[in-house]
C-alpha positions as CSV (number, residue, x, y, z in Angstrom):
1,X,18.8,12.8,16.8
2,X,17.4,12.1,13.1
3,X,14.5,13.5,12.1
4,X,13.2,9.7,11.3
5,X,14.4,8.6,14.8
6,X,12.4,11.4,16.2
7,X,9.5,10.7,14.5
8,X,9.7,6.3,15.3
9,X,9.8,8.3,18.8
10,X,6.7,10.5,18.9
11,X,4.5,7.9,17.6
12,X,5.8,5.2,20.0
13,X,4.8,7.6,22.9
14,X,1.2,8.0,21.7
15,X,0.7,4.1,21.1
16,X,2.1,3.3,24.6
17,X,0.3,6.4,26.3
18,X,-3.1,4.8,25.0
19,X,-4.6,8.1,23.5
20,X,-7.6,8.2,21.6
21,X,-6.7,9.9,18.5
22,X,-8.3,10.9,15.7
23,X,-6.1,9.6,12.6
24,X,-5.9,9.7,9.2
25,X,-4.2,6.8,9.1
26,X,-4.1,3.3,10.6
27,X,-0.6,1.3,10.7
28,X,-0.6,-2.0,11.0
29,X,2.5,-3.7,12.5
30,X,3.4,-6.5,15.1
31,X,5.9,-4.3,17.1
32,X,6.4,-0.7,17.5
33,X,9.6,-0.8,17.6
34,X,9.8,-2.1,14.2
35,X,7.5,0.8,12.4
36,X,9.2,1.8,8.9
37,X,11.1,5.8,9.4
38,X,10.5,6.2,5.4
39,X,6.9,5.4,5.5
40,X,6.4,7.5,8.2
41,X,8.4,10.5,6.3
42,X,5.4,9.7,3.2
43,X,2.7,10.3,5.5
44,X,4.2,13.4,7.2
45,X,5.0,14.9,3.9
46,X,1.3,14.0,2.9
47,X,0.1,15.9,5.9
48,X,-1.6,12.6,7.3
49,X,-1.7,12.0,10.7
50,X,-0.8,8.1,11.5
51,X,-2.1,5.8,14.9
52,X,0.4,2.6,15.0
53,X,-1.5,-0.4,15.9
54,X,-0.3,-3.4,16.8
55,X,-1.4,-6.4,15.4
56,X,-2.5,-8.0,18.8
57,X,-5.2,-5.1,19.1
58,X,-6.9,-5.1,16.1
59,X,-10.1,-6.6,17.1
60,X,-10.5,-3.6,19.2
61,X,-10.2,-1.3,16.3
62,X,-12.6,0.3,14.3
63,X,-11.1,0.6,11.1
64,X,-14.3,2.6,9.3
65,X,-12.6,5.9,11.5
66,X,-9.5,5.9,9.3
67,X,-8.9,7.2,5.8
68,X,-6.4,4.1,4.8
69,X,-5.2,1.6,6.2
70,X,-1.6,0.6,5.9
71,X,-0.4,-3.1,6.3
72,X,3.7,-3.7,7.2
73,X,5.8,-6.2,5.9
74,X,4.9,-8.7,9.0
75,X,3.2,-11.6,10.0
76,X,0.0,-10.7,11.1
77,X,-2.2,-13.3,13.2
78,X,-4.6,-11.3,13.9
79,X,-5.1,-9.2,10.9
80,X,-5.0,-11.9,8.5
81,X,-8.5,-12.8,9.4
82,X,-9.8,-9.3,9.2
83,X,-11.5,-8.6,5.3
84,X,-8.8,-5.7,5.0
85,X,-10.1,-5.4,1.2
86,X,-13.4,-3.8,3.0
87,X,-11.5,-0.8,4.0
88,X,-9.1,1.5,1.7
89,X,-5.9,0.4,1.8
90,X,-2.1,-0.1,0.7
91,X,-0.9,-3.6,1.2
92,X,3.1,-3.9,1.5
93,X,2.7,-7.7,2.9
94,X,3.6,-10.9,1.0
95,X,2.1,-13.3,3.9
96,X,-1.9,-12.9,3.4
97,X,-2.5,-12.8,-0.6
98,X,-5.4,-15.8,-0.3
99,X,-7.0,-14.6,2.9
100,X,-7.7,-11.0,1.4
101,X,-8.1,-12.3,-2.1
102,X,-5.1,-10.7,-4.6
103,X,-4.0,-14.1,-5.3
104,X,-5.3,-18.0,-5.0
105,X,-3.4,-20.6,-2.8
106,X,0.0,-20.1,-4.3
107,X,0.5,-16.8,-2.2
108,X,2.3,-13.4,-3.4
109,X,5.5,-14.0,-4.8
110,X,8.9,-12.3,-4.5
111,X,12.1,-11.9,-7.1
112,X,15.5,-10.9,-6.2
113,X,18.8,-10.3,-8.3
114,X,22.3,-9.7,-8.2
115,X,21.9,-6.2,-9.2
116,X,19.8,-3.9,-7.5
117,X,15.8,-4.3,-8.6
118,X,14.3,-1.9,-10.9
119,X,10.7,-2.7,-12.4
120,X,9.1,-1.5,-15.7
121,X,6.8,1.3,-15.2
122,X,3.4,0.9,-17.1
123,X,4.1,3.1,-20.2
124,X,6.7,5.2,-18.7
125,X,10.0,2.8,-18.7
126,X,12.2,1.4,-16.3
127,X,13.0,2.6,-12.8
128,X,15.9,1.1,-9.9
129,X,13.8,1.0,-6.8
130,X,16.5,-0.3,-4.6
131,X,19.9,1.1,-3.8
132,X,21.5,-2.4,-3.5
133,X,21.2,-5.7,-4.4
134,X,22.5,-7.7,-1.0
135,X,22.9,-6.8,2.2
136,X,25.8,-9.4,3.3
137,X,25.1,-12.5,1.6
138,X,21.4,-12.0,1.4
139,X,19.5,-10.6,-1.8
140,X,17.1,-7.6,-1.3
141,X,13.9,-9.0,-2.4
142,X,10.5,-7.0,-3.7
143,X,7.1,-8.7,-3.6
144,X,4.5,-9.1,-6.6
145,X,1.1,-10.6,-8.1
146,X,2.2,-13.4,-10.5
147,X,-0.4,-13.2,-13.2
148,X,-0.9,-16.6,-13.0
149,X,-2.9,-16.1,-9.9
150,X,-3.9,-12.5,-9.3
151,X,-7.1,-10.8,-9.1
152,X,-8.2,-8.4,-11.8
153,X,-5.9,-5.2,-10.4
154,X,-4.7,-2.6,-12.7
155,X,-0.7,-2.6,-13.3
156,X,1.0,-0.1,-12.0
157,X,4.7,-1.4,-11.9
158,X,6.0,-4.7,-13.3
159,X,8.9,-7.0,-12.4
160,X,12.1,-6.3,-14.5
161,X,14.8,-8.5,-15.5
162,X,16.5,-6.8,-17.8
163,X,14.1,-8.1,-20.8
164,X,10.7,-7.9,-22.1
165,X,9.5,-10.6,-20.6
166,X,7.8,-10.3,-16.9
167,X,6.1,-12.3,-14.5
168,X,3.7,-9.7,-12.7
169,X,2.9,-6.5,-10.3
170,X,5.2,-4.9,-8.5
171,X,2.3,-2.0,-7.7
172,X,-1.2,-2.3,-8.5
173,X,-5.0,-1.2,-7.4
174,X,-8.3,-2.1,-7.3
175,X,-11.0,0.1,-7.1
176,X,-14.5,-0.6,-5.2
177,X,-16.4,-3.4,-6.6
178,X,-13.2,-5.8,-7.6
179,X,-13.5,-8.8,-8.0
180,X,-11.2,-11.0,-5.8
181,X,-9.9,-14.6,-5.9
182,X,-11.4,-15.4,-2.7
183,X,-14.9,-14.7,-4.1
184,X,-14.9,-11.7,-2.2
185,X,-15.9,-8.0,-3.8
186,X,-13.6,-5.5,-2.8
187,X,-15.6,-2.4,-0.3
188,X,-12.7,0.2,-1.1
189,X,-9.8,1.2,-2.8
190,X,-6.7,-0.9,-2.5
191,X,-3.4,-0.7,-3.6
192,X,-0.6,-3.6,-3.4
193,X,3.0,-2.2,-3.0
194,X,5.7,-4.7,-3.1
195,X,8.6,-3.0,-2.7
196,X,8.6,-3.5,0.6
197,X,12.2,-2.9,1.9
198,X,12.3,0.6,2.5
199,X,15.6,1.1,3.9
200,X,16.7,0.8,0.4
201,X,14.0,2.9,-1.4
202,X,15.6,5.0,-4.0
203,X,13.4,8.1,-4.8
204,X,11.5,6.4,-7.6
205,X,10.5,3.8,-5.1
206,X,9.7,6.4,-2.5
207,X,7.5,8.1,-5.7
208,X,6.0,4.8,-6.5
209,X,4.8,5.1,-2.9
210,X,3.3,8.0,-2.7
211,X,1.2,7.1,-6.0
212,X,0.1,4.6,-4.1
213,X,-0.8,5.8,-1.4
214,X,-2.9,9.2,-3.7
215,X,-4.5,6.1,-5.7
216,X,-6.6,5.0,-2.2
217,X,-6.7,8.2,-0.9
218,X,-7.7,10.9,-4.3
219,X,-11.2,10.3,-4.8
220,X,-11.8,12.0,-8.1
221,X,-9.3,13.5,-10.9
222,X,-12.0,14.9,-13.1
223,X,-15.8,15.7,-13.3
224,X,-16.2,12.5,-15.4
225,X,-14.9,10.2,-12.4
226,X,-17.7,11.5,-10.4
227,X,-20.2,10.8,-13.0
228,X,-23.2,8.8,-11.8
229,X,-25.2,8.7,-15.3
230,X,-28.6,9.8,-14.0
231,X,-29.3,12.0,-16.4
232,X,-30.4,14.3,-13.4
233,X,-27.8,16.1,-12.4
234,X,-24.3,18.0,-12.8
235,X,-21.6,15.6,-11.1
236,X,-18.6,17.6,-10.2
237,X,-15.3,17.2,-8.6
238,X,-14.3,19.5,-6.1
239,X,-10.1,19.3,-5.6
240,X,-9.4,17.3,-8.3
241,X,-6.4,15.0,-8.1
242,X,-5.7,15.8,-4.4
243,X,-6.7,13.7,-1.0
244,X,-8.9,16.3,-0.3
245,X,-10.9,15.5,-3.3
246,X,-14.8,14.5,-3.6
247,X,-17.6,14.5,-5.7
248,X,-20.6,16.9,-5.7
């Protein structure tokens, strides 16, 4: 059996045995059945232990006991009401944009090509993110935040279409105390990841990923992001650029 196989198993037997788990990590999804191998291999190589929940449940949840939460690629009912921006998180859904306030009525938009998608790196060029452009006779599409209707997140990936003009992010994050279009201010850390179709990551996607998912998790890089200007005292950051980080 693949190791990804193995692992969709393990985590389907813990969500159907009912344990009460401590986990890092809380995965939103509508059906188990449907959870994402790749993402699942990110978290595993990030040492983060990950409690699947479907969607149907989540008014039971506490989500304050989980480090991030990740949102799937599915329509969510339930979720789509909760303020996800409240609690650290990496959003790879296109469905919910005006409800948790990255974009006004006109949603989160998607591009496709006839050539697999790359998008333009924020200083640092352009990278493929998929492997392929169609799958039959349907186009492989990734998600992002036209800047016509975003909230004020920093770019972290752009569309690409082969020129140097683009329409929006591909990847981007908020930090605590965003403003949102809903009127909302954000509680935590979020990071938007529109690449959604993971079965056709190439590594720069699966990189782009796990940036993503350090950018909610890494709470200080340096002394000065821990910096509360009192005057008073000596802020320091103790594991600097790793989830394990905090400041002292």
């Amino acid at each position: 059996m693949k190791r990804g196989a193995v692992l969709i198993l393990f985590f389907i037997i813990l969500l159907l045995s009912n344990l009460v788990l401590a986990a890092d990590v809380a995965y939103i999804l509508a059906n188990e059945r449907a959870v994402k191998a790749e993402i699942l291999n990110v978290f595993s190589s990030l040492n983060l232990s990950v409690q699947l929940i479907r969607d149907s449940n989540i008014r039971s949840v506490n989500l304050n006991n989980y480090k991030l939460i990740f949102v799937d690629d599915v329509r969510l009912r339930n979720t789509r009401n909760i303020p996800i921006y409240n609690y650290p998180s990496v959003i790879m859904n296109k469905y919910y944009g005006e409800e948790w306030g990255l974009t006004d009525a006109d949603g989160i938009s998607q591009l496709a090509s006839t050539a697999p998608l790359s998008v333009r790196l924020v200083n640092n060029g352009v990278k493929q993110v998929y492997t392929i452009a169609k799958v039959g006779s349907v186009n492989i599409p990734y998600y992002f935040l036209d800047d016509e209707n975003k909230a004020n997140m920093e770019s972290i990936a752009r569309t690409y279409t082969g020129n140097s003009y683009d329409f929006g992010d591909v990847v981007a994050t908020a930090q605590a105390g965003t403003h949102l279009i809903n009127g909302k201010i954000s509680g935590a850390k979020i990071c938007f990841y529109g690449i959604a179709k993971t079965k056709y990551w190439t590594n720069n996607a699966r990189n782009l990923f796990i940036d993503c998912v350090n950018s909610v998790l890494v709470a200080c890089n340096t002394n000065s992001d821990c910096d509360d200007n009192n005057g008073y005292t000596q802020d320091v950051c103790v594991n600097p650029g790793t989830i394990e980080s905090f400041c002292e």
